[in-house]
N, CA, C and O atoms as a Tripos MOL2 file, in Angstrom:
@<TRIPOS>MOLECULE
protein
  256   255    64     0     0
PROTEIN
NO_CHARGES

@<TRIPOS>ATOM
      1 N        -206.9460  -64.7490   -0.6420 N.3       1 UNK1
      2 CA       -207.2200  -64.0120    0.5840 C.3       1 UNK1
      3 C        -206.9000  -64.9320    1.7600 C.2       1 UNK1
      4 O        -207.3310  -66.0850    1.7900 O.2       1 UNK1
      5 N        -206.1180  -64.3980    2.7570 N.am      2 UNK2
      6 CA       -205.8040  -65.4020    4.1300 C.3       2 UNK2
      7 C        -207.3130  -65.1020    4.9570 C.2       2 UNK2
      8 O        -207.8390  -64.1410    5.5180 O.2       2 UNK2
      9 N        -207.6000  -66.2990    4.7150 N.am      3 UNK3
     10 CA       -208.8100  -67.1910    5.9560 C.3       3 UNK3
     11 C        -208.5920  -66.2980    7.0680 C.2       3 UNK3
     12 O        -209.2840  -65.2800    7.0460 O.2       3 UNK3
     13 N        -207.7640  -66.4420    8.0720 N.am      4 UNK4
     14 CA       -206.9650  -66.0030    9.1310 C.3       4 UNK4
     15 C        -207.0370  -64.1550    9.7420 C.2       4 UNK4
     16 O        -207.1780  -63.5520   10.8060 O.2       4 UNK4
     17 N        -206.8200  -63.8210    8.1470 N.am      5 UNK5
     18 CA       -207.2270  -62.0700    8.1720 C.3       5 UNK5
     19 C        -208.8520  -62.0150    8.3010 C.2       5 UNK5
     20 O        -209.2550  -60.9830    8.8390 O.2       5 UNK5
     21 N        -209.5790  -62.6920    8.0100 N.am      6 UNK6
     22 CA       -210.9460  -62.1350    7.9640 C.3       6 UNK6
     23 C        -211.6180  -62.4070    9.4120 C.2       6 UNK6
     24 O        -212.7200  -62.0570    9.8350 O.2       6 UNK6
     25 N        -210.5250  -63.1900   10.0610 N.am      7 UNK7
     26 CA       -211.5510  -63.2160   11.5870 C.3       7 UNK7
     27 C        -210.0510  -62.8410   12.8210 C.2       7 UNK7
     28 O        -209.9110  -63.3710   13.9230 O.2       7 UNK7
     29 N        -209.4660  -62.1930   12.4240 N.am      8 UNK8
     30 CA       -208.3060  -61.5720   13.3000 C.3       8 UNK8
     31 C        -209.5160  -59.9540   13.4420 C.2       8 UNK8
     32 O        -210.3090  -59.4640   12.6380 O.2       8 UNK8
     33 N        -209.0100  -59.4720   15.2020 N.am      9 UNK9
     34 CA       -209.6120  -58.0390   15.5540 C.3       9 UNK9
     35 C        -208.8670  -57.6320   14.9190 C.2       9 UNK9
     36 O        -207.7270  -58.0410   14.6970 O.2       9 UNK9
     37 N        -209.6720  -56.3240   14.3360 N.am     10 UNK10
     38 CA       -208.5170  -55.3120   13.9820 C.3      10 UNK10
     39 C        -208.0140  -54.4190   15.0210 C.2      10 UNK10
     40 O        -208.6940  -54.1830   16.0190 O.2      10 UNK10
     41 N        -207.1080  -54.0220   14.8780 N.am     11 UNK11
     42 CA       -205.7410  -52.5910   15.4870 C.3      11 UNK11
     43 C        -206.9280  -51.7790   16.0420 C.2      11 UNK11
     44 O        -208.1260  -52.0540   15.9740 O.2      11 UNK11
     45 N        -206.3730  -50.8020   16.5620 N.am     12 UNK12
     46 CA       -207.3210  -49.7170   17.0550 C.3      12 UNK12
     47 C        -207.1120  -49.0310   16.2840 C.2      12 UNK12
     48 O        -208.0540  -48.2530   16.1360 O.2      12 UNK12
     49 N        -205.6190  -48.7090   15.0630 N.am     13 UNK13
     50 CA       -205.9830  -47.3510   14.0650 C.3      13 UNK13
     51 C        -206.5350  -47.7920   13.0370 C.2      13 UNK13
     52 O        -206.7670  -47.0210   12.1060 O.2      13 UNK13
     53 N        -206.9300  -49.3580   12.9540 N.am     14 UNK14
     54 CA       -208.3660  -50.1300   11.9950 C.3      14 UNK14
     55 C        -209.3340  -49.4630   12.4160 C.2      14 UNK14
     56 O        -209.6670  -48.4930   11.7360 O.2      14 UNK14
     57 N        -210.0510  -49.7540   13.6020 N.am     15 UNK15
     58 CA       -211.1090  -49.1460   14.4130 C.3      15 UNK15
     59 C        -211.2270  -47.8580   14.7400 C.2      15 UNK15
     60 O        -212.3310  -47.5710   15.2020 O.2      15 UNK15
     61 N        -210.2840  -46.7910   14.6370 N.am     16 UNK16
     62 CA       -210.3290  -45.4350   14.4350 C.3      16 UNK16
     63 C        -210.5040  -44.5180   13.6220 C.2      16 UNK16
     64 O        -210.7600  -43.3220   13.7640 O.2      16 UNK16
     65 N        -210.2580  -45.5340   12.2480 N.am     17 UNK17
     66 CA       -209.9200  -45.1900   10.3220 C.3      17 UNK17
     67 C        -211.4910  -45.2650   10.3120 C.2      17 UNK17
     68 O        -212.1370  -44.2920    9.9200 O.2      17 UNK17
     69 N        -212.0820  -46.3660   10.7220 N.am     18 UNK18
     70 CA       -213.4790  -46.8830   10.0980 C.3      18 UNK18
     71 C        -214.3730  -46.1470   10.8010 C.2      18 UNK18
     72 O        -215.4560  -46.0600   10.2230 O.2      18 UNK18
     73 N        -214.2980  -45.5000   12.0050 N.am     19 UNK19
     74 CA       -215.3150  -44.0970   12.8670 C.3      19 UNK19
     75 C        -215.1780  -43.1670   12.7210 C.2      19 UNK19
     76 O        -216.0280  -42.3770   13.1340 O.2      19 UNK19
     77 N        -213.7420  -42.5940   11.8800 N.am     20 UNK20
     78 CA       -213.7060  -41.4660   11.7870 C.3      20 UNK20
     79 C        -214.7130  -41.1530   10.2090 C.2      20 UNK20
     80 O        -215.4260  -40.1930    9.9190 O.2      20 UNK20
     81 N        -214.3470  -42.5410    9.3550 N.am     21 UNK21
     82 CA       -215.3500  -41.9970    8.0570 C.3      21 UNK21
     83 C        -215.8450  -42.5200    8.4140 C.2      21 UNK21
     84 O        -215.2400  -43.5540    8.1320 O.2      21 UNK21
     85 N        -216.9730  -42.9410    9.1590 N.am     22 UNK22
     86 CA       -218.7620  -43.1220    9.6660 C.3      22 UNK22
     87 C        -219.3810  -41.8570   10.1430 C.2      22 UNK22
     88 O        -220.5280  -41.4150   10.0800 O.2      22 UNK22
     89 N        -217.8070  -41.2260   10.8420 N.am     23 UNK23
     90 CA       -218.4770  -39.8480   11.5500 C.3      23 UNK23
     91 C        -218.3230  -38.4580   10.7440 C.2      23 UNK23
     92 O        -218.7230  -37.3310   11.0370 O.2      23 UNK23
     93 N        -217.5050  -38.9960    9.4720 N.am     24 UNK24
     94 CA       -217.5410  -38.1460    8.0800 C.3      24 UNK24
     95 C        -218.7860  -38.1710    7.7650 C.2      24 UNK24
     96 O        -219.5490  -37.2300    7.9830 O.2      24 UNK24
     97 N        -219.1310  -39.3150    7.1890 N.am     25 UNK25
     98 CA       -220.4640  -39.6980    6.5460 C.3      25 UNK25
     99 C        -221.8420  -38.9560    7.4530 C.2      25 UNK25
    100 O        -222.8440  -38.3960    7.0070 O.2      25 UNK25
    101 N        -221.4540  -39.1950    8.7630 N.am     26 UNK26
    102 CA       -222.7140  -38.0340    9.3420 C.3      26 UNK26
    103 C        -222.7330  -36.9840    9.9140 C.2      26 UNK26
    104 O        -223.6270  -36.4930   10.6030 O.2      26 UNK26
    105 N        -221.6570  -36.5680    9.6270 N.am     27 UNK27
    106 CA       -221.4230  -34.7110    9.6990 C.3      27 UNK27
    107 C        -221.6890  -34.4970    8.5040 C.2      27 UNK27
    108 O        -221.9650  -33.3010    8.4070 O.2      27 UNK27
    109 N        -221.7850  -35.1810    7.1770 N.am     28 UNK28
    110 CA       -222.5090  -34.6540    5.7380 C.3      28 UNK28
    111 C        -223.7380  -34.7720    5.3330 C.2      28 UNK28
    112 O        -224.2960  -34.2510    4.3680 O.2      28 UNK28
    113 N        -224.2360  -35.6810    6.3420 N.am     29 UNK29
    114 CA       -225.9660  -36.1000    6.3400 C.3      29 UNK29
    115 C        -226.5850  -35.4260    7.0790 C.2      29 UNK29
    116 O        -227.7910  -35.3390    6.8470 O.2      29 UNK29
    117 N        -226.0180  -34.6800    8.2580 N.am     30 UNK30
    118 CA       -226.5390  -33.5330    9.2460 C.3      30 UNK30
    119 C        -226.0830  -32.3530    8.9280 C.2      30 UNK30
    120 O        -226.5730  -31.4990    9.6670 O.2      30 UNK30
    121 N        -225.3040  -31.8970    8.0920 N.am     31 UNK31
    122 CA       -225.5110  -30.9090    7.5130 C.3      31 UNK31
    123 C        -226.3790  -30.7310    6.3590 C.2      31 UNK31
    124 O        -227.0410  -29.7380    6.0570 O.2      31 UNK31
    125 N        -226.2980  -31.6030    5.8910 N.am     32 UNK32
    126 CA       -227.4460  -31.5180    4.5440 C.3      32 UNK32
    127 C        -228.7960  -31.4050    5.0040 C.2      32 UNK32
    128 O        -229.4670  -30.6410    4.3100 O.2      32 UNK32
    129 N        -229.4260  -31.9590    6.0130 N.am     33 UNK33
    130 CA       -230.7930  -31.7540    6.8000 C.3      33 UNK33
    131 C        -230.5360  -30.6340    7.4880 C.2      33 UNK33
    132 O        -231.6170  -30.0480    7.4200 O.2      33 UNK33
    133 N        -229.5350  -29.6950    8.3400 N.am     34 UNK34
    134 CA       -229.5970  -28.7760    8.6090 C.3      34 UNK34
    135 C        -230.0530  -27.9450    7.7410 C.2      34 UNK34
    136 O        -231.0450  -27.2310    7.8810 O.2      34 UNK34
    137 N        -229.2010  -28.0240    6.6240 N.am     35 UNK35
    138 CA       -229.7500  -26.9240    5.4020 C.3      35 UNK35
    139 C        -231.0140  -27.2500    5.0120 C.2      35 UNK35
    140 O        -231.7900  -26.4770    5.5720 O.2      35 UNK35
    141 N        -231.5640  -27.9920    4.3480 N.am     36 UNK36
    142 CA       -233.0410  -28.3050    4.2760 C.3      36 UNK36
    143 C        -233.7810  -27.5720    5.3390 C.2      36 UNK36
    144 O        -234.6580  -26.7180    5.2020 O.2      36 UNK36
    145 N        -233.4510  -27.8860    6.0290 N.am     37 UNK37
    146 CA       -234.4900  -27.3140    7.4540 C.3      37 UNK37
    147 C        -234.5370  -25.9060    7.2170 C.2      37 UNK37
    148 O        -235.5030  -25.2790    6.7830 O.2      37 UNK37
    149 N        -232.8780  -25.2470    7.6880 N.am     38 UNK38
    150 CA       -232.9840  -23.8730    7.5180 C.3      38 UNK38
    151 C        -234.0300  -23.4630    6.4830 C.2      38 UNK38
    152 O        -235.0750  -22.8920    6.7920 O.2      38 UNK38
    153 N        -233.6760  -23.7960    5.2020 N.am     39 UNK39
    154 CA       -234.0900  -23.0430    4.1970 C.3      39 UNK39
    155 C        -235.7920  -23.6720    3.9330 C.2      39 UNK39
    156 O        -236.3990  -23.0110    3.0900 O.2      39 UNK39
    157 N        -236.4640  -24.6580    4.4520 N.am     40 UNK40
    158 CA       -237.9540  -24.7480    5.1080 C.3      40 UNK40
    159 C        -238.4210  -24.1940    5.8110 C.2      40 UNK40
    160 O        -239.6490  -24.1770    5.7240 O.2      40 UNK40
    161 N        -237.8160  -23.4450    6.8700 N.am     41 UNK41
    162 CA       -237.8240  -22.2520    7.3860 C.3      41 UNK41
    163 C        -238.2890  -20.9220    7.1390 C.2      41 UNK41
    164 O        -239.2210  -20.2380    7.5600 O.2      41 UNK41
    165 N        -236.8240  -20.6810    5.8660 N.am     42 UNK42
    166 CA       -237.3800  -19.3540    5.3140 C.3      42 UNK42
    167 C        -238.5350  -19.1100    4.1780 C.2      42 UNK42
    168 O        -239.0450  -18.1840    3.5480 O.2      42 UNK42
    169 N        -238.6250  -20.5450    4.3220 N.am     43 UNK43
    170 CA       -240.2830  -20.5070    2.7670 C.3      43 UNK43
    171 C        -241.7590  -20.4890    3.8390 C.2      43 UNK43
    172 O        -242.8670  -19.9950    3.6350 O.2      43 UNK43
    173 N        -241.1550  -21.3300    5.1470 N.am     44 UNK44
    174 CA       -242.4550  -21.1220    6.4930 C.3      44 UNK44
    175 C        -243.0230  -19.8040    6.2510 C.2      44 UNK44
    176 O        -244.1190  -19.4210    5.8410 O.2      44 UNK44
    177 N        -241.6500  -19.0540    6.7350 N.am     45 UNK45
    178 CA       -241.4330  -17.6610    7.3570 C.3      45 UNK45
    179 C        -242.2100  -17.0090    5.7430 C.2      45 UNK45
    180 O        -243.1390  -16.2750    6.0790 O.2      45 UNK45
    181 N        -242.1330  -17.0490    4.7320 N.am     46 UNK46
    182 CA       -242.3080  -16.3840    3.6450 C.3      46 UNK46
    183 C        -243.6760  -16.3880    3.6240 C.2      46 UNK46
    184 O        -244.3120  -15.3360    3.6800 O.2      46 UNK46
    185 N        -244.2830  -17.6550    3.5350 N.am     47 UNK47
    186 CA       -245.6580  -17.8870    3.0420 C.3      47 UNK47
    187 C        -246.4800  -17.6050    4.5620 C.2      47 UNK47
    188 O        -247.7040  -17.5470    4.4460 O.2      47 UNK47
    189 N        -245.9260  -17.4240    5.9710 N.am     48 UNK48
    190 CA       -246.4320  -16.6490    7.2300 C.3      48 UNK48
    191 C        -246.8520  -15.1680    6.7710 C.2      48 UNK48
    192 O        -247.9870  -14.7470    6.5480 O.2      48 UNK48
    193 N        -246.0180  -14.7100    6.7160 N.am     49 UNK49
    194 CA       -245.8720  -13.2080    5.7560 C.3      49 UNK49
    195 C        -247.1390  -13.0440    4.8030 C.2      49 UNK49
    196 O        -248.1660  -12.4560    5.1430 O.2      49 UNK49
    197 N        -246.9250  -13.6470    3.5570 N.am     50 UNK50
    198 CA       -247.7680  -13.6000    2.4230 C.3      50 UNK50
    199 C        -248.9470  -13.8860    3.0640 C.2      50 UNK50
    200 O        -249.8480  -13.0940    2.7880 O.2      50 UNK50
    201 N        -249.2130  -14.7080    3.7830 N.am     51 UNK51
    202 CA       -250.8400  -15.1630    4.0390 C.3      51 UNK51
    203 C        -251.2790  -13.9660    5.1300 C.2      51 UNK51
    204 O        -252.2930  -13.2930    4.9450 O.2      51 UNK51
    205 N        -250.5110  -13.8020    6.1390 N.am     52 UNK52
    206 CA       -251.1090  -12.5960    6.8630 C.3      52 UNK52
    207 C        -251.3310  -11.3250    6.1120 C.2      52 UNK52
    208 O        -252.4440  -10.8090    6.2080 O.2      52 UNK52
    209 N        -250.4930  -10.8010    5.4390 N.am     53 UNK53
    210 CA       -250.6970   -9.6890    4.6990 C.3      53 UNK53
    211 C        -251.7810   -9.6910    3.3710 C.2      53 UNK53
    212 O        -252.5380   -8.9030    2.8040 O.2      53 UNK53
    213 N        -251.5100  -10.5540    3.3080 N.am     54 UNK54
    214 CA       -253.0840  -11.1070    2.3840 C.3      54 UNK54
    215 C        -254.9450  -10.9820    3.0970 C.2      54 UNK54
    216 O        -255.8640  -10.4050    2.5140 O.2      54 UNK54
    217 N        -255.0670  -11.8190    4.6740 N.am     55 UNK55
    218 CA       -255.4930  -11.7850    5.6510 C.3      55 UNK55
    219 C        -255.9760  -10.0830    6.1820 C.2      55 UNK55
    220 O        -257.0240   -9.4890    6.4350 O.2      55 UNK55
    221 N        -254.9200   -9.8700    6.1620 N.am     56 UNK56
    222 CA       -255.0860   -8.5310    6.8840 C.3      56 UNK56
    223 C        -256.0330   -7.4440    5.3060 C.2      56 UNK56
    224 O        -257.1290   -6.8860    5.2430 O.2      56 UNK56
    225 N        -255.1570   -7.5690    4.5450 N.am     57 UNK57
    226 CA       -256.1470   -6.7480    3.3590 C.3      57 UNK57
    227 C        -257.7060   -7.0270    3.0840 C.2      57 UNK57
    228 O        -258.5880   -6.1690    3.0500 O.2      57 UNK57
    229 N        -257.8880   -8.6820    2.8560 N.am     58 UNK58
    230 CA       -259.1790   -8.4310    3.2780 C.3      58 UNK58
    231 C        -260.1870   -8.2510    4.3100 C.2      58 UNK58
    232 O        -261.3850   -8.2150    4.0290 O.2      58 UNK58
    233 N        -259.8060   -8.1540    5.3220 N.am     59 UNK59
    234 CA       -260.2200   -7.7940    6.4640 C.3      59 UNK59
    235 C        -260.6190   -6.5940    6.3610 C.2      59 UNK59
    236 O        -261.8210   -6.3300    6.3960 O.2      59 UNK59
    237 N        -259.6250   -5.6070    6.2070 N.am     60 UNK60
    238 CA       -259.5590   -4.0800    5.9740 C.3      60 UNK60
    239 C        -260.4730   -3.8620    4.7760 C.2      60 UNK60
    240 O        -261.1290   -2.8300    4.9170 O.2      60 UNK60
    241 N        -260.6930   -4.4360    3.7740 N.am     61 UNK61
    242 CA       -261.5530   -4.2310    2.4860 C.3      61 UNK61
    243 C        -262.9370   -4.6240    2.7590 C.2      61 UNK61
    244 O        -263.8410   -4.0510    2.1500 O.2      61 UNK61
    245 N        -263.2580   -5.7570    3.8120 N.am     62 UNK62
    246 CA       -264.4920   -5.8380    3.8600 C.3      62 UNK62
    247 C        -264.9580   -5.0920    4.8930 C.2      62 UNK62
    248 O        -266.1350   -5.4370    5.0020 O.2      62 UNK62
    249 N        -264.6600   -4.0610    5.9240 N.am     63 UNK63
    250 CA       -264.9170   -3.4190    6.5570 C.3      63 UNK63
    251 C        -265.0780   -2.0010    6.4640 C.2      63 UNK63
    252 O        -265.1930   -1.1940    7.3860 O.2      63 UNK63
    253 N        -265.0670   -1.6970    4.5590 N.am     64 UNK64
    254 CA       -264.7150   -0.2660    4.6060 C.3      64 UNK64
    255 C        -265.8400   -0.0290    3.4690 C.2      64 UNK64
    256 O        -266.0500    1.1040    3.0350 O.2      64 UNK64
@<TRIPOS>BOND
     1     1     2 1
     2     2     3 1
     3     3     4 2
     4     3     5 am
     5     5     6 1
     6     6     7 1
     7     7     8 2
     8     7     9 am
     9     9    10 1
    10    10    11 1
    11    11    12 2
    12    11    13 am
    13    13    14 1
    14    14    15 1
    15    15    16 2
    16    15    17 am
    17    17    18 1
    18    18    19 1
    19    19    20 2
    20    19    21 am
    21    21    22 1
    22    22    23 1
    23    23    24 2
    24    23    25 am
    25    25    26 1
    26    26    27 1
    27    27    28 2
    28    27    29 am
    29    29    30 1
    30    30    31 1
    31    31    32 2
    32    31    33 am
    33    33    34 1
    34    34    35 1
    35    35    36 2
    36    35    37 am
    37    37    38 1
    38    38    39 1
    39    39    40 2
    40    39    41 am
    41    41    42 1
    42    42    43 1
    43    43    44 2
    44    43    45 am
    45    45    46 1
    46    46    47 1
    47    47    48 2
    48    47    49 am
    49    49    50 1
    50    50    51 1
    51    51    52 2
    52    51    53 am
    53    53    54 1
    54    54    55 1
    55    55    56 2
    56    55    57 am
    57    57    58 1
    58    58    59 1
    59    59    60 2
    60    59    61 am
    61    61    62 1
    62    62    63 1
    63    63    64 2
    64    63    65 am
    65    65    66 1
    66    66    67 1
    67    67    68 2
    68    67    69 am
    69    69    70 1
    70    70    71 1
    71    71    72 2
    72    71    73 am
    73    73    74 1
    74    74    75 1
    75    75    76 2
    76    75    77 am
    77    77    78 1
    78    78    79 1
    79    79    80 2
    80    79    81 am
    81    81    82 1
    82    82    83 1
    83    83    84 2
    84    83    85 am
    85    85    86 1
    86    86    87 1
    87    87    88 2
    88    87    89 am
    89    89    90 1
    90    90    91 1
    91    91    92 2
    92    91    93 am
    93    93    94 1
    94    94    95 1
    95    95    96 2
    96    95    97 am
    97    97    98 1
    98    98    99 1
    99    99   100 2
   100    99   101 am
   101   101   102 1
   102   102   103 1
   103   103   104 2
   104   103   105 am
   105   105   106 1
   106   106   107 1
   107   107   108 2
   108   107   109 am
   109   109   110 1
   110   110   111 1
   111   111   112 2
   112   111   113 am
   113   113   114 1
   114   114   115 1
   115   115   116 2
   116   115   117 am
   117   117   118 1
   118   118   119 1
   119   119   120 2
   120   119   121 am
   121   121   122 1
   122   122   123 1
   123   123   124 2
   124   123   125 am
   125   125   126 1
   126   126   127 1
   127   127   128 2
   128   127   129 am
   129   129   130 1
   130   130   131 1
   131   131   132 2
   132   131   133 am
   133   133   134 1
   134   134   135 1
   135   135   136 2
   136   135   137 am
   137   137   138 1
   138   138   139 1
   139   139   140 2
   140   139   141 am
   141   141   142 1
   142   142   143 1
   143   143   144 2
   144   143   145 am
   145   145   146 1
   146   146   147 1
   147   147   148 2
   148   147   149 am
   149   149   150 1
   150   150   151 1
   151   151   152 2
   152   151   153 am
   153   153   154 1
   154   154   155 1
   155   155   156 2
   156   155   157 am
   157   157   158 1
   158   158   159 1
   159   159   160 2
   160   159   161 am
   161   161   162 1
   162   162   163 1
   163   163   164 2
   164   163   165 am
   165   165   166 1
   166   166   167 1
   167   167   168 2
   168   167   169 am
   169   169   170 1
   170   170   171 1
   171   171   172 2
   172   171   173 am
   173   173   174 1
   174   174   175 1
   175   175   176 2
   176   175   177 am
   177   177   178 1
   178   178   179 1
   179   179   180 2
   180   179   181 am
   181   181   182 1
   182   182   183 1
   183   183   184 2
   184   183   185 am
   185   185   186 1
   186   186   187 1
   187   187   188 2
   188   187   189 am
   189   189   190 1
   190   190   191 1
   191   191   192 2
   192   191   193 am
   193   193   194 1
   194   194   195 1
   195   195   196 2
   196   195   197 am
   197   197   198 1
   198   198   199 1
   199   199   200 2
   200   199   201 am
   201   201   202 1
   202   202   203 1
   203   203   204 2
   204   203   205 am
   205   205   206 1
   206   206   207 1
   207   207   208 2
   208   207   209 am
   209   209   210 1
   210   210   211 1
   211   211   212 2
   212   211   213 am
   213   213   214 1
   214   214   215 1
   215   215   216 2
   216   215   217 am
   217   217   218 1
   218   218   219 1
   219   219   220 2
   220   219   221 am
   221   221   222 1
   222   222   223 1
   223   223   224 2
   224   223   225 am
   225   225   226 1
   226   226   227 1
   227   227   228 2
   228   227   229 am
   229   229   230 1
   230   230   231 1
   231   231   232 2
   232   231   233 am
   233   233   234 1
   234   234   235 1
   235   235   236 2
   236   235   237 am
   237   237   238 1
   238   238   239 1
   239   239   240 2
   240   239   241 am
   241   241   242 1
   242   242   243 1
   243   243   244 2
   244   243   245 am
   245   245   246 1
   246   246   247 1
   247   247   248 2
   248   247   249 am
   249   249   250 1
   250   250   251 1
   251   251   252 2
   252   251   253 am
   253   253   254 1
   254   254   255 1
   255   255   256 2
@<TRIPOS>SUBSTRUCTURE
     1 UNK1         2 RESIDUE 1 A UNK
     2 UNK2         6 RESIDUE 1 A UNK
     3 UNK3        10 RESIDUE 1 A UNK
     4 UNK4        14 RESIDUE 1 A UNK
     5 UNK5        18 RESIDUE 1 A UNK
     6 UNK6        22 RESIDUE 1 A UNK
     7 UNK7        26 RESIDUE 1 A UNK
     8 UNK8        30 RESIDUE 1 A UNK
     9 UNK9        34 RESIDUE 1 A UNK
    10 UNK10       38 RESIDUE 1 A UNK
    11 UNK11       42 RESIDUE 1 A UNK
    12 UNK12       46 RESIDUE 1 A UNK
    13 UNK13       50 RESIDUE 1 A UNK
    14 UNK14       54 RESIDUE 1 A UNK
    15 UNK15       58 RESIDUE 1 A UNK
    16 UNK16       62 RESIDUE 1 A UNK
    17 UNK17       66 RESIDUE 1 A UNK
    18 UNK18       70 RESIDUE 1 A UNK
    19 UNK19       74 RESIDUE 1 A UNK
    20 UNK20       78 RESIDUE 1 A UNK
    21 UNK21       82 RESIDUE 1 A UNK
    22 UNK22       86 RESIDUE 1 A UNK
    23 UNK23       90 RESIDUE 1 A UNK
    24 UNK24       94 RESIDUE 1 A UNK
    25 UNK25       98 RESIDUE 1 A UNK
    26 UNK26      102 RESIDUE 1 A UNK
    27 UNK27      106 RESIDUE 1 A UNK
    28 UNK28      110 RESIDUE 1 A UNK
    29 UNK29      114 RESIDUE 1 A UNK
    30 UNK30      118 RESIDUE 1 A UNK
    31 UNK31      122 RESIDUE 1 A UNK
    32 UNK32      126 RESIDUE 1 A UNK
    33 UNK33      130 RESIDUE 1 A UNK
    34 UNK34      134 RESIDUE 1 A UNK
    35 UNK35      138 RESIDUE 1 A UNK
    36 UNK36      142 RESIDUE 1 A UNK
    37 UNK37      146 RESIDUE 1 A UNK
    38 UNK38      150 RESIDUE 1 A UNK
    39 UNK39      154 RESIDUE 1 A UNK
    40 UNK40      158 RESIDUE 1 A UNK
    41 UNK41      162 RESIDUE 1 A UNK
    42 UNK42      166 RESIDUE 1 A UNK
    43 UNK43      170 RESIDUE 1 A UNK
    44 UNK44      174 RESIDUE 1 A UNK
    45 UNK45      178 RESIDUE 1 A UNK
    46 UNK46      182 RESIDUE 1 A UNK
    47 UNK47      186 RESIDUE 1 A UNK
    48 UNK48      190 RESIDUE 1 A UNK
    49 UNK49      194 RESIDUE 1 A UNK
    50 UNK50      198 RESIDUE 1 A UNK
    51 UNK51      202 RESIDUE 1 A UNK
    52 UNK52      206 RESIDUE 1 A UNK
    53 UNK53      210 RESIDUE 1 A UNK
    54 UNK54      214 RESIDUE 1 A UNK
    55 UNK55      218 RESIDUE 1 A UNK
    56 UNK56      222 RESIDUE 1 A UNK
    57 UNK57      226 RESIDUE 1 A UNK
    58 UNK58      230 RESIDUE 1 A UNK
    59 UNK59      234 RESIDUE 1 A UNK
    60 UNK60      238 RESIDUE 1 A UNK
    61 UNK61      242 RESIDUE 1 A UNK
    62 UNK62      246 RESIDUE 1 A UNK
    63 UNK63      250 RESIDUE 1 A UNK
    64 UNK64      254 RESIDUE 1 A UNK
């Protein structure tokens, strides 16, 4: 290995190669938490549902 290469700057299409896959790498890590989220969401939204309608029945049952 040349000594010489390991402390030379690199090019700018060095430095453009190496941000564009960093900024790969976190457009796939923010989509993957997007989805998580979304779909934590729709189990929120589910078990909101289930517990009110649950809520609401006994309400109505002990009042009748």
């Amino acid at each position: 290995m040349n000594l010489l290469r390991l402390f030379k700057t690199p090019d700018a299409t060095s430095l453009a190669s190496r941000d564009l896959e960093e900024a790969k790498r976190q457009l796939l890590m923010t989509q993957a938490q997007a989805e998580h989220s979304a779909k934590m969401v729709e189990y929120y939204q589910g078990v909101v549902t289930r517990l009110s309608n649950y809520v609401q029945t006994e309400v109505s049952q002990t009042y009748q």
